[in-house]
C-alpha positions as CSV (number, residue, x, y, z in Angstrom):
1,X,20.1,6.9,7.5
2,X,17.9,8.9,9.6
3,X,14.3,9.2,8.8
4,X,13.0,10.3,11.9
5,X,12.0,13.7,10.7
6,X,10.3,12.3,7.6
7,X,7.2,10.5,6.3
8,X,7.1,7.7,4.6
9,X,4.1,5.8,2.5
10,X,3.7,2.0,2.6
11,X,1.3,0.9,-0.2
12,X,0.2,-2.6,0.8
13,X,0.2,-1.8,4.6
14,X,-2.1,-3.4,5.9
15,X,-0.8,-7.0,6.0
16,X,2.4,-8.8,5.3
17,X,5.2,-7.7,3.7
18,X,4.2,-3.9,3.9
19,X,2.5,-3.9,7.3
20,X,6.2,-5.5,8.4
21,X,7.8,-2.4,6.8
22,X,5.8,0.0,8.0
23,X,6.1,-1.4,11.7
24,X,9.7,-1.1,10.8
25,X,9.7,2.4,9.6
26,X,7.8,3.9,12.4
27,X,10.3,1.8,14.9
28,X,13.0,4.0,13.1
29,X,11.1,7.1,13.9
30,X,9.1,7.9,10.9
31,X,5.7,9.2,10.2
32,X,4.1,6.3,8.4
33,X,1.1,6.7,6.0
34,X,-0.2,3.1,4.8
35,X,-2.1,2.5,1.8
36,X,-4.4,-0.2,1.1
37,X,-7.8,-1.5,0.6
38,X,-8.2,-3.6,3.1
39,X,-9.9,-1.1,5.6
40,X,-10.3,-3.7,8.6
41,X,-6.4,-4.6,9.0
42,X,-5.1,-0.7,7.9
43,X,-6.9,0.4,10.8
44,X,-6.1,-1.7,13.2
45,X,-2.3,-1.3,12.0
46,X,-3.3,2.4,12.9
47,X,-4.8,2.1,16.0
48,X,-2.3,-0.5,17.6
49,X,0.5,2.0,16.6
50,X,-0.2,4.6,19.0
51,X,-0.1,7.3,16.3
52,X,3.4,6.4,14.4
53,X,1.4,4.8,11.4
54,X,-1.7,6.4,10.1
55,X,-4.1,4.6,7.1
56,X,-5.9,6.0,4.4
57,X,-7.6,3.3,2.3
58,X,-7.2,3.8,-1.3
59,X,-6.6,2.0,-4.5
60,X,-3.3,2.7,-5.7
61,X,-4.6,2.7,-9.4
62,X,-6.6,5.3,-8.6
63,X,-4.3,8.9,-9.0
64,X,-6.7,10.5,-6.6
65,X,-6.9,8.4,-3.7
66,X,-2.9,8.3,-4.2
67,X,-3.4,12.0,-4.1
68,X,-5.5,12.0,-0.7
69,X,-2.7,9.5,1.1
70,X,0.3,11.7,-0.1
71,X,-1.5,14.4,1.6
72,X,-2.3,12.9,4.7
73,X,1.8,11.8,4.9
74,X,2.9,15.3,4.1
75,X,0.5,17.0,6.7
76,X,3.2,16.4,9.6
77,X,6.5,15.8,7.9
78,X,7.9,16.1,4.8
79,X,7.7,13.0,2.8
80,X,10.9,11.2,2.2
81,X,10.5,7.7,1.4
82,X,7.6,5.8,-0.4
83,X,8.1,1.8,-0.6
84,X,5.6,-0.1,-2.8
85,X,4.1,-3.5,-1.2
86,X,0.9,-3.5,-3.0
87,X,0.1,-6.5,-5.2
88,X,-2.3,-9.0,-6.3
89,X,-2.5,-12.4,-7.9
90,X,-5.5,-14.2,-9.6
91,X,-5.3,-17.8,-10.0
92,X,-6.2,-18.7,-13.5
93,X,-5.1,-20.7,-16.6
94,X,-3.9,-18.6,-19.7
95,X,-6.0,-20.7,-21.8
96,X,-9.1,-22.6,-19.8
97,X,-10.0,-26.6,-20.4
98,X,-12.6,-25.0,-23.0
99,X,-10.0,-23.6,-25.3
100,X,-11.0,-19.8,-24.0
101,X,-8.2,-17.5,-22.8
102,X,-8.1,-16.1,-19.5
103,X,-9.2,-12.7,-18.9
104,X,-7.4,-9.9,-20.4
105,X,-8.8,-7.4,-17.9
106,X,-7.7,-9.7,-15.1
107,X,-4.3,-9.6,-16.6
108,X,-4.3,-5.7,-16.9
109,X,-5.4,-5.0,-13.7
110,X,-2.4,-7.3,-12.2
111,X,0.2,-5.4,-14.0
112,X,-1.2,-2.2,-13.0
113,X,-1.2,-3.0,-9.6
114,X,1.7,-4.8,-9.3
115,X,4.2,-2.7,-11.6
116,X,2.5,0.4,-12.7
């Protein structure tokens, strides 16, 4: 397949599995727009990619800041593919020592990261 007249969004970019995939989709020739919160590594992603891979730091729960980063991937091609990376992981027991279940808002916010 050839992309290299398309964008393409990474959320997760900046490190790991999506910063390897968005290193790999701007070696293929596309215009890469990575999403994450992690404003330190996204830019130097960025920076080191001599202008192949662009960052917008945004929270991918957030419709808005999606908004902003589908923007900034359409401005100089039209947007073609869109891989999802982003995801998060709290380390805690369903039910504590103390008989108290874990937090249901920590739960939530896992799922809507990692699958919504």
């Amino acid at each position: 397949m050839d992309i290299s007249s398309s964008s393409a969004i990474v959320t997760g970019g900046a490190s790991g599995l999506g910063a390897a995939t968005a290193h790999a989709l701007a070696a293929s020739g596309a215009f890469v727009t990575i999403i994450d919160l992690n404003e330190h590594a996204g830019n130097v992603i960025a920076e080191e990619s001599n202008g192949t891979i662009t960052f917008v730091p945004a929270d991918v729960t957030n419709p808005e800041e999606v908004q902003t980063a589908i923007g900034v991937a359409t401005e100089r091609r039209p947007l073609r593919v869109a891989v999802n990376c982003a995801g998060i992981a709290i380390g805690e027991r369903t039910v504590g020592r103390d008989g108290e279940p874990a937090d249901l808002g920590h739960f939530a916010k896992v799922i809507q990261v990692n699958l919504v």
